[in-house]
FIKOLZA-1660 file (N, C-alpha, C; in steps of 0.1 Angstrom, whole numbers, plus 5000, padded with zeros to 4 digits):
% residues 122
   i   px   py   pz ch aa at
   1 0487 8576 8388  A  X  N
   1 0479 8565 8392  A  X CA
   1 0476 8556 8379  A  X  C
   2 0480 8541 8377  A  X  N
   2 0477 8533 8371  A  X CA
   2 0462 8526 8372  A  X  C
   3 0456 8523 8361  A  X  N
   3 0437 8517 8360  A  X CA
   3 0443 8509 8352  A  X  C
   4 0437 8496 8361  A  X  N
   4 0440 8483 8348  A  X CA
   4 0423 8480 8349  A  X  C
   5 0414 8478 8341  A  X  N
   5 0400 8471 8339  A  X CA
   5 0405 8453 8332  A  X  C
   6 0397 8446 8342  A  X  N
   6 0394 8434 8340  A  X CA
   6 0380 8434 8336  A  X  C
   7 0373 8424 8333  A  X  N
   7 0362 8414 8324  A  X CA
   7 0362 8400 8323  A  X  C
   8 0349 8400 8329  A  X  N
   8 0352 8380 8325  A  X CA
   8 0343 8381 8310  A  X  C
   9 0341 8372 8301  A  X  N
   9 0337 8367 8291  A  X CA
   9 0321 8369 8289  A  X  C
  10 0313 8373 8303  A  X  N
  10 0304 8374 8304  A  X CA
  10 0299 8393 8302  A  X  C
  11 0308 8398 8307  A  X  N
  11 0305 8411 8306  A  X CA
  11 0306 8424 8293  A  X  C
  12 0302 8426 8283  A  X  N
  12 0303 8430 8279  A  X CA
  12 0303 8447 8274  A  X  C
  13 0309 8457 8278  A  X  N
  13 0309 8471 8280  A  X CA
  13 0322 8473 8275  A  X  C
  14 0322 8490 8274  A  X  N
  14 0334 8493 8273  A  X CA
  14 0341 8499 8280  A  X  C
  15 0352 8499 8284  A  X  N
  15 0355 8502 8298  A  X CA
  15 0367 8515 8299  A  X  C
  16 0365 8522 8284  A  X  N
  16 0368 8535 8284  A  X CA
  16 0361 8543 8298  A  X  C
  17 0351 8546 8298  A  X  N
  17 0343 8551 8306  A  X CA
  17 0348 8552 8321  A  X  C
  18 0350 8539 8325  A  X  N
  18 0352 8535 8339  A  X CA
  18 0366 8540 8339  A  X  C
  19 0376 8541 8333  A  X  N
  19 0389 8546 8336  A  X CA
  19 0386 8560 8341  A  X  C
  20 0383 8570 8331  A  X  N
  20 0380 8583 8327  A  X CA
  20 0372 8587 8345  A  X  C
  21 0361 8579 8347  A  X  N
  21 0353 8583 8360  A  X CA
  21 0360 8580 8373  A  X  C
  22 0368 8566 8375  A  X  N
  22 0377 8565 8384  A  X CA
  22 0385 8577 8384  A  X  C
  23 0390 8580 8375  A  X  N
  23 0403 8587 8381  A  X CA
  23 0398 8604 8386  A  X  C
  24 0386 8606 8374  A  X  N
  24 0382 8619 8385  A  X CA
  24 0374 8615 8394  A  X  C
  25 0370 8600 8401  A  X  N
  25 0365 8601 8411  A  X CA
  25 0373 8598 8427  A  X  C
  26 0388 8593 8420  A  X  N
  26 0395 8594 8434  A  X CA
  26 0408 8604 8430  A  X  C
  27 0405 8618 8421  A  X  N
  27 0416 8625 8417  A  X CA
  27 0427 8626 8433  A  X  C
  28 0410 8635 8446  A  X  N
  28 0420 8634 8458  A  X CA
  28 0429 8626 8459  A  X  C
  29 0427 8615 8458  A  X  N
  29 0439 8600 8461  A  X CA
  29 0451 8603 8451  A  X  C
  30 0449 8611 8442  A  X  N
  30 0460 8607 8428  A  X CA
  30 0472 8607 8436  A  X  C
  31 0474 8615 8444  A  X  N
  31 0496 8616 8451  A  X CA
  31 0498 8604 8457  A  X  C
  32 0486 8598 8461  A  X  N
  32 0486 8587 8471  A  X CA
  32 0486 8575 8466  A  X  C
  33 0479 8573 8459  A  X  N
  33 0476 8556 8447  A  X CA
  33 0487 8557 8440  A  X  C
  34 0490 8542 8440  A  X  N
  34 0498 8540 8431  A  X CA
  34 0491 8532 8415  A  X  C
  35 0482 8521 8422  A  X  N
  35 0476 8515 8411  A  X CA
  35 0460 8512 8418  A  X  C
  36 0454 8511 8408  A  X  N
  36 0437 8507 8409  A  X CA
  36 0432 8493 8402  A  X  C
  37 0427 8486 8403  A  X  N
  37 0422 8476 8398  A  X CA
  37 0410 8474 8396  A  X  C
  38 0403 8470 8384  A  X  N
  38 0387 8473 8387  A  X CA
  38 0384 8455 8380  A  X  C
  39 0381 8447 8384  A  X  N
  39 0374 8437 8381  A  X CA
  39 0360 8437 8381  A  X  C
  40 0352 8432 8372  A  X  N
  40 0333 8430 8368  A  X CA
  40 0339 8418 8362  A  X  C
  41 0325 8412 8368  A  X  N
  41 0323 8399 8365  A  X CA
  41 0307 8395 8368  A  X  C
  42 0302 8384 8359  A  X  N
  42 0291 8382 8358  A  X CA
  42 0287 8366 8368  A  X  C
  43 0281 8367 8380  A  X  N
  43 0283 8356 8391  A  X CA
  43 0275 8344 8388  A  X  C
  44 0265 8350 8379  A  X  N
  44 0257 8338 8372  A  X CA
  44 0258 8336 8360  A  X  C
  45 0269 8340 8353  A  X  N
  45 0272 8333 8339  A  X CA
  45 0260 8340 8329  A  X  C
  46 0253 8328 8323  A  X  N
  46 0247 8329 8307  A  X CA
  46 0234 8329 8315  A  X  C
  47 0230 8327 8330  A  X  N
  47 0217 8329 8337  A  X CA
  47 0217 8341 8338  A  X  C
  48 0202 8347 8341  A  X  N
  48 0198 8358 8345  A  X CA
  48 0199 8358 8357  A  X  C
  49 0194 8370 8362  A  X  N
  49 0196 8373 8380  A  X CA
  49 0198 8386 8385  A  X  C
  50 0193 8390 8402  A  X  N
  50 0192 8400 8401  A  X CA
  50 0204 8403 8408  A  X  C
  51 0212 8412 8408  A  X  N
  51 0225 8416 8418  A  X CA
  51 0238 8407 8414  A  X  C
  52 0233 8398 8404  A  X  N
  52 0246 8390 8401  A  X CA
  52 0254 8396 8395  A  X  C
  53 0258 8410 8391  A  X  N
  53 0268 8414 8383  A  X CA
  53 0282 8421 8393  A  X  C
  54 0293 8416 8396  A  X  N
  54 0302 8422 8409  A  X CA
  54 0312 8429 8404  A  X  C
  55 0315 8442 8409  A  X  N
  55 0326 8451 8406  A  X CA
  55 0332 8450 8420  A  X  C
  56 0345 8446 8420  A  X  N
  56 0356 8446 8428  A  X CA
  56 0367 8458 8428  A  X  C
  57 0369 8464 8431  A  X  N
  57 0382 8475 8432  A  X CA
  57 0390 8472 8441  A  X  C
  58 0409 8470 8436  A  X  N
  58 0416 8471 8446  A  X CA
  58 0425 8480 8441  A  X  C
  59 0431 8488 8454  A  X  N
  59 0434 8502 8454  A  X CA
  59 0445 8499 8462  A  X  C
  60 0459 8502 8454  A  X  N
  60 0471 8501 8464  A  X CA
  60 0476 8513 8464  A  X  C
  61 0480 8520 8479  A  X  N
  61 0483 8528 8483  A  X CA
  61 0496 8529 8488  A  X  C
  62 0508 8535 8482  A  X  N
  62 0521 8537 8483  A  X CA
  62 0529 8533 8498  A  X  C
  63 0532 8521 8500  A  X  N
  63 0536 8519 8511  A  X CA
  63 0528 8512 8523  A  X  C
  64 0515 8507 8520  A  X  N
  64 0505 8501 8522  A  X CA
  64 0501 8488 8515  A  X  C
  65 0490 8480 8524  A  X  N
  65 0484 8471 8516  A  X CA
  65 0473 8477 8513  A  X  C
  66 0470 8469 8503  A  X  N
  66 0459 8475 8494  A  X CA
  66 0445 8473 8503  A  X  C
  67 0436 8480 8493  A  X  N
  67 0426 8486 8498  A  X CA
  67 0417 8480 8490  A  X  C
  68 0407 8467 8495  A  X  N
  68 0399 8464 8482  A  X CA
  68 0381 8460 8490  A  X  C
  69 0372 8467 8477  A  X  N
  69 0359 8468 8480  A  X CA
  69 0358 8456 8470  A  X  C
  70 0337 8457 8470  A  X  N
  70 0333 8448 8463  A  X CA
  70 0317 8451 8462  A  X  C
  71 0311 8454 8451  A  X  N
  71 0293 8454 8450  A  X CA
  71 0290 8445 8439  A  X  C
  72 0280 8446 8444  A  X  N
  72 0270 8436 8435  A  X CA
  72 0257 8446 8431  A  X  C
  73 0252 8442 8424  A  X  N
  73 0240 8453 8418  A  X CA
  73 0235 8443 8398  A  X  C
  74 0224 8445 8396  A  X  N
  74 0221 8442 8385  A  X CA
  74 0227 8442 8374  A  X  C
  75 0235 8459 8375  A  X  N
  75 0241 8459 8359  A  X CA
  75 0254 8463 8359  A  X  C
  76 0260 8468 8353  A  X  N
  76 0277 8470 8356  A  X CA
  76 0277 8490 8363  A  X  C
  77 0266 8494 8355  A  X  N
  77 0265 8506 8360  A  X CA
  77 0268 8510 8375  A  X  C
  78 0253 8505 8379  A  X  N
  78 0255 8502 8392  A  X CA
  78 0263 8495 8401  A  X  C
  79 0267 8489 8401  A  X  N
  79 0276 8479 8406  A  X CA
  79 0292 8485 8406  A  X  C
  80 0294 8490 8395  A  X  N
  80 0305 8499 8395  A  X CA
  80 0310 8511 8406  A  X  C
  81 0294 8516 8400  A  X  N
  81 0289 8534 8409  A  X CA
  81 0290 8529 8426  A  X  C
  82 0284 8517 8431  A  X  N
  82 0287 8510 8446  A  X CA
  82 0301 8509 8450  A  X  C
  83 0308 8502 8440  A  X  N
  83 0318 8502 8445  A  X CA
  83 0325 8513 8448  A  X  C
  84 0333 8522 8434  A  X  N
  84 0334 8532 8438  A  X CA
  84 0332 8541 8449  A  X  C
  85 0318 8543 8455  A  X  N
  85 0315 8548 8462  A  X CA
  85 0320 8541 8478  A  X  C
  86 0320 8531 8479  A  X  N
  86 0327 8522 8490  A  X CA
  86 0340 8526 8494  A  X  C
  87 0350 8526 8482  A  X  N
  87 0363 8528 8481  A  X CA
  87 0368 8539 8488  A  X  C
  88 0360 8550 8485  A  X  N
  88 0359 8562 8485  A  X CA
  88 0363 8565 8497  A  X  C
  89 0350 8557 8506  A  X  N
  89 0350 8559 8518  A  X CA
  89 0358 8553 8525  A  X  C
  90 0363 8541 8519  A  X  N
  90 0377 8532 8527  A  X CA
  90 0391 8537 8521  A  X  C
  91 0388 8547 8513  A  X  N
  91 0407 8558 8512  A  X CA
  91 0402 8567 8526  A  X  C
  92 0393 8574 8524  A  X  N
  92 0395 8582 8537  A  X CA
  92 0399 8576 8547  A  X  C
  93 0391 8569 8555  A  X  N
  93 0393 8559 8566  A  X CA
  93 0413 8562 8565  A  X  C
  94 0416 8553 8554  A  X  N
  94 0425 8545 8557  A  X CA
  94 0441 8560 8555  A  X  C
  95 0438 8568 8545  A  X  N
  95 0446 8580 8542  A  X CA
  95 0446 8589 8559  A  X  C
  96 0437 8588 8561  A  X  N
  96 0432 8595 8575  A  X CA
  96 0440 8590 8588  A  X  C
  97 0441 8579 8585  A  X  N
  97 0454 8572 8594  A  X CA
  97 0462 8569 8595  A  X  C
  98 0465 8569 8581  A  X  N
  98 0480 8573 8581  A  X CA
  98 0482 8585 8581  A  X  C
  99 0477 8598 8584  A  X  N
  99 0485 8610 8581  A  X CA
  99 0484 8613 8594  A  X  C
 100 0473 8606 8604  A  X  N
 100 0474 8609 8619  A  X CA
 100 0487 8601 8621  A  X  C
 101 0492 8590 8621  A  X  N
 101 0497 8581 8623  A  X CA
 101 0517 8587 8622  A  X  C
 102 0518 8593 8611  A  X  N
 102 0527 8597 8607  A  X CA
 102 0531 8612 8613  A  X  C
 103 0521 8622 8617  A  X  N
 103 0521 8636 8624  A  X CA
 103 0524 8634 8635  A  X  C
 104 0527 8619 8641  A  X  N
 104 0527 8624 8658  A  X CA
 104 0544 8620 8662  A  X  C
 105 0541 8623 8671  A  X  N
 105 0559 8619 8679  A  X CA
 105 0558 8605 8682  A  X  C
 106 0568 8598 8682  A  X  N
 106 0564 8585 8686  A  X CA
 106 0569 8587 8705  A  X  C
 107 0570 8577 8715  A  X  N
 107 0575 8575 8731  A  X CA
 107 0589 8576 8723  A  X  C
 108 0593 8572 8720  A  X  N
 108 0607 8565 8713  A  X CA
 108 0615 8580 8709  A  X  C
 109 0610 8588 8706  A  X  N
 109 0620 8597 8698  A  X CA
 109 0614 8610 8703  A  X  C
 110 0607 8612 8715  A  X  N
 110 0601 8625 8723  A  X CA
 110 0612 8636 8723  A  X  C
 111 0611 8642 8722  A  X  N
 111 0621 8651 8726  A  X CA
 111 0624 8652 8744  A  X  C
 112 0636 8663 8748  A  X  N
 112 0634 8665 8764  A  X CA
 112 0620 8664 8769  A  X  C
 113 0618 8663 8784  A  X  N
 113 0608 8669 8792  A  X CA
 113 0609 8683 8793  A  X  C
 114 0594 8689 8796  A  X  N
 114 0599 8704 8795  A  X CA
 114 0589 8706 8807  A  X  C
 115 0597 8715 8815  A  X  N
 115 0593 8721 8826  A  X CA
 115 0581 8726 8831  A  X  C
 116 0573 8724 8836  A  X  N
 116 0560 8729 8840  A  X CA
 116 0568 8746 8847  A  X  C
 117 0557 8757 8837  A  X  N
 117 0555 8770 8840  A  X CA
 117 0554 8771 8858  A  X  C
 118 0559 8785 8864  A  X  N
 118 0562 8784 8880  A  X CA
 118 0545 8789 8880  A  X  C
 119 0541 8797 8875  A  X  N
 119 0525 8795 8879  A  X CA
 119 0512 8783 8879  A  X  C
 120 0522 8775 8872  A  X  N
 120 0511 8759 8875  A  X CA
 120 0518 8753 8887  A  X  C
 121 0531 8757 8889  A  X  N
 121 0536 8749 8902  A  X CA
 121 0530 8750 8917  A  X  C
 122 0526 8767 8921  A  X  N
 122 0524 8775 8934  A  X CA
 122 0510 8770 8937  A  X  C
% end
């Protein structure tokens, strides 16, 4: 799994951190991700404000479109910790459907019909 971190000019951190916690925070996903993207960005610039700081994650998943959240929260901490936690829940969702999706038989390729047992018949 590939972690690219973006920054706009406003955000200042270091974004060691945020690689290192992504990746043990979606290890489950590791066979399944191919790349992660984390954008922060500051929505009010050089103003103050509350919730204006936005962490974006988009999460492409091998053979899929991507998967992308978004929070807002005060500081990059938080705002981070939201998204993540969003994502989280929209791999499962989306992992979850594909592996239902993929385990079944399609009408198209059923195998024979099979005979109803002579004790369900009488």
């Amino acid at each position: 799994m590939q972690v690219q971190v973006q920054t706009d000019k406003n955000i200042r951190t270091e974004t060691d951190w945020i690689e290192d916690q992504l990746v043990d925070s979606l290890s489950r996903f590791a066979d399944q991700l191919v790349r992660v993207e984390v954008h922060l960005s500051d929505q009010n610039g050089e103003k103050s404000g509350t919730d204006d700081i936005r962490c974006g994650l988009d999460a492409r998943i091998a053979g899929v479109k991507s998967v992308v959240v978004t929070h807002s929260a005060g500081n990059v901490h938080d705002a981070y910790h939201g998204a993540v936690s969003k994502l989280s829940k929209s791999l499962e969702t989306s992992t979850a459907k594909l592996s239902s999706r993929r385990g079944r038989e399609s009408i198209r390729t059923a195998g024979e019909p099979q005979e109803l047992p002579e004790d369900l018949l009488s």
